[in-house]
C-alpha positions in Angstrom: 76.2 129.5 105.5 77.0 126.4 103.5 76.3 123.1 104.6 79.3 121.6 103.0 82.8 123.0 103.8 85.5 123.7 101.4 87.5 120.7 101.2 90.9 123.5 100.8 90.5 125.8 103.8 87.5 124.0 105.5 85.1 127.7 105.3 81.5 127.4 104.7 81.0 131.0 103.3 80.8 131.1 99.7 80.2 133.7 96.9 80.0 134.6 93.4 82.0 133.6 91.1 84.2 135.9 88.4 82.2 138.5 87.1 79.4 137.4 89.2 78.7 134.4 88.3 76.9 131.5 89.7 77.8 127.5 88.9 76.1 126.0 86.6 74.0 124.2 89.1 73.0 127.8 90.3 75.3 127.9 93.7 77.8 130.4 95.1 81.0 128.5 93.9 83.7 130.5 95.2 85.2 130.3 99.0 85.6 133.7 100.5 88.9 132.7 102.6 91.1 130.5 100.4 89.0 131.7 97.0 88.8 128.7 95.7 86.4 127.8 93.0 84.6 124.5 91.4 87.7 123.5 89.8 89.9 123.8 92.5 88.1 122.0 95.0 87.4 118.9 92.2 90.9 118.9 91.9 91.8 118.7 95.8 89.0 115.5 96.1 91.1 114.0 93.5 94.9 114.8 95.2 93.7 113.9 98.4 92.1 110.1 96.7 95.6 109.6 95.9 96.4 109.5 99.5 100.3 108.7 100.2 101.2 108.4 96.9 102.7 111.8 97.3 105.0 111.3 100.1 108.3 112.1 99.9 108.4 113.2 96.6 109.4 116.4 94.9 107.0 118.7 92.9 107.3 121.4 90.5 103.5 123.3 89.9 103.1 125.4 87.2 100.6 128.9 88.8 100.3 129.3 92.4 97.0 126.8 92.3 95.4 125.8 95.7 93.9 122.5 94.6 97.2 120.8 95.7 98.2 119.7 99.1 102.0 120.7 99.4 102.5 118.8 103.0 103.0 115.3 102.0 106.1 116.5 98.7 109.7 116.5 100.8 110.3 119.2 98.4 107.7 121.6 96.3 108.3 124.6 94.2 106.1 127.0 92.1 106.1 128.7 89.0 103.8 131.9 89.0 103.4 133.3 85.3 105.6 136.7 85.2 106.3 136.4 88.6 110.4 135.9 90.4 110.1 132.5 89.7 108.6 132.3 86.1 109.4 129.0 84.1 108.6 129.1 80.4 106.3 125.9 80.2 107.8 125.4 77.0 111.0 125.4 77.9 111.5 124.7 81.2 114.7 125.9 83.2 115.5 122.8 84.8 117.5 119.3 84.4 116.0 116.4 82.9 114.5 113.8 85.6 114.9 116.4 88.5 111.2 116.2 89.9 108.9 113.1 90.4 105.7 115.5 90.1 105.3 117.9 87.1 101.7 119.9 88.1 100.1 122.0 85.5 96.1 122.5 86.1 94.8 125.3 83.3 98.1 126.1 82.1 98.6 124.4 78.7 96.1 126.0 77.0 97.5 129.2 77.8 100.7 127.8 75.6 101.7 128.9 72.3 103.7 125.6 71.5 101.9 122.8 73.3 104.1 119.9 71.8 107.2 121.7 73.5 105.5 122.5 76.6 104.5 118.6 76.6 107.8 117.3 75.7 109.3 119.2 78.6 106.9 118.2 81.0 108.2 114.8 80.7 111.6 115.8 79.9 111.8 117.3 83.5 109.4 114.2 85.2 112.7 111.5 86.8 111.5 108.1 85.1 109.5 106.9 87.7 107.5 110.4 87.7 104.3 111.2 86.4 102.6 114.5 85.0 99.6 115.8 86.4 97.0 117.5 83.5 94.1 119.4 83.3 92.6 122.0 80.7 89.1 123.3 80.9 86.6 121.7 79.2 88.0 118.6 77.9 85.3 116.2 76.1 82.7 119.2 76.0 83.4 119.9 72.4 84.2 117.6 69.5 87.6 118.4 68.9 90.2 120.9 69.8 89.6 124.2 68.2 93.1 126.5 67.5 92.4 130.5 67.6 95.6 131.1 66.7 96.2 133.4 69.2 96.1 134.2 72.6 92.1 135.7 72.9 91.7 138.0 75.3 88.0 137.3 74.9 88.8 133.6 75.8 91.1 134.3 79.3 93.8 134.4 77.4 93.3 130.7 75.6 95.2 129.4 72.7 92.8 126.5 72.5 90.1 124.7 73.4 91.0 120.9 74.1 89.0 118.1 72.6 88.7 114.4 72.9 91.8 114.7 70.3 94.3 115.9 73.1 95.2 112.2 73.4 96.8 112.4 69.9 98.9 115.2 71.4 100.0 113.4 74.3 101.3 110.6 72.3 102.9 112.7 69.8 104.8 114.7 72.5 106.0 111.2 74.1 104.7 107.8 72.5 105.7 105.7 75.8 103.3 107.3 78.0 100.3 105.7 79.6 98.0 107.6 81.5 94.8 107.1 83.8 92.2 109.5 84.3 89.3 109.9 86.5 86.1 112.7 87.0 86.4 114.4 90.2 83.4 116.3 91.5 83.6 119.7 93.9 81.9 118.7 97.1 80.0 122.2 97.1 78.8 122.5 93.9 79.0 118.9 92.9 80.3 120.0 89.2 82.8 117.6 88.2 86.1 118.4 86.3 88.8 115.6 85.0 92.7 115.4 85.8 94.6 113.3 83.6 98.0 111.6 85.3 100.8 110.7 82.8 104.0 108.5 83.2 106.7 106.5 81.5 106.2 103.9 84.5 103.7 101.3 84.2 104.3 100.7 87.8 103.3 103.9 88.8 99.9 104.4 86.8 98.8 100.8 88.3 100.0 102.2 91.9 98.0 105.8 91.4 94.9 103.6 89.9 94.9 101.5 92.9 95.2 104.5 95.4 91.8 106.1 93.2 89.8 103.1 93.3 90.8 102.7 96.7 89.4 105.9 97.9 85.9 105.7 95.7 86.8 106.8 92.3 86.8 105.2 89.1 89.8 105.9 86.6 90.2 104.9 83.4 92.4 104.8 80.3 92.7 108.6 79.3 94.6 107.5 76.4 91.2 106.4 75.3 89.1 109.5 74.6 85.4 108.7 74.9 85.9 107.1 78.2 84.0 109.4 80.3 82.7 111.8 77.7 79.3 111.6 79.6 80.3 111.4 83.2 81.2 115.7 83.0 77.9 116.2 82.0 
């Protein structure tokens, strides 16, 4: 049994990975009740820094991820990849400005056309909202790498993400700013990085305050070497 519970469901039972793997610190990384993995529970230490920024607010996630609390959002809704309620991420079936949360953790990569699923992440976001971001990866290579296709070899990845993903950010909506900060999976301790993005200037300073506040330290994401070597 784990010394350190998972910060989802609160287990301490843990096992392998996909395909059997281990972390890359060599422990079990994946909780046998809510089967959440490294990624996941990096994620949730980062949601849960943020504190009551969330309250009251309504949410649209992109795959059924458990790394987010849904409790605080007044309203909260999910999009699960060929499932009843499948949103193409590219063009997404739903007004302009009707959430205050867009969520998509290890999705865009999985998108043909990133500049349209970008532009309709904030298309969707009300002008106070923000977009929450993650791909796999980001800052381990030198720049993003295009297959061309969906490999199957690669889960299914169009991409890998590099330090250039800024440059797609700002093309996809120049009057973003966005903060950043390295969350680390209290099992495992392997860190992972979610990137927040909004129009308001008001709200990044309020969402940097609620992460410094609880023991993180964000920074700029629209500045790509900041915290190249805090994932390693």
């Amino acid at each position: 049994m784990n010394a350190i519970a998972c910060n989802i469901c609160g287990s301490r039972e843990f096992g392998a990975g996909p395909k059997g793997r281990l972390s890359p610190g060599g422990f079990l990384p994946r909780c046998k009740v809510c089967g959440a993995l490294e990624r996941h529970r990096a994620f949730r230490a980062g949601f849960a820094a943020l504190g009551a920024e969330f309250d009251g607010l309504s949410a649209l996630q992109f795959s059924d991820d458990p790394s987010v609390p849904r409790a605080p959002f007044a309203r909260f809704e999910v999009s699960v990849y060929g499932g009843p309620n499948h949103l193409d991420l590219a063009d997404i079936d739903r007004p302009s400005g009707s959430v205050d949360v867009a969520i998509a953790n290890h999705v865009l990569e999985h998108v043909e056309d990133d500049h349209a699923a970008l532009k309709e992440l904030d298309r969707i976001t009300a002008p106070e909202g923000f977009v929450i971001l993650s791909v796999p990866d980001l800052l381990r290579c030198d720049a993003t790498i295009e297959y061309g296709m969906a490999r199957a070899d690669k889960h299914g990845h169009y991409r890998i993400y590099g330090p250039d993903i800024v440059d797609r950010w700002r093309r996809a909506q120049p009057q973003w700013r966005a903060v950043g900060a390295v969350c680390r999976d209290p099992v495992t301790g392997e860190p992972d990085r979610l990137t927040i993005l909004s129009q308001s200037q008001k709200r990044i300073e309020a969402l940097t305050k609620a992460w410094q506040a609880n023991g993180l330290e964000p920074f700029d994401a629209l500045k790509a070497t900041v915290a190249t070597t805090a994932l390693g």
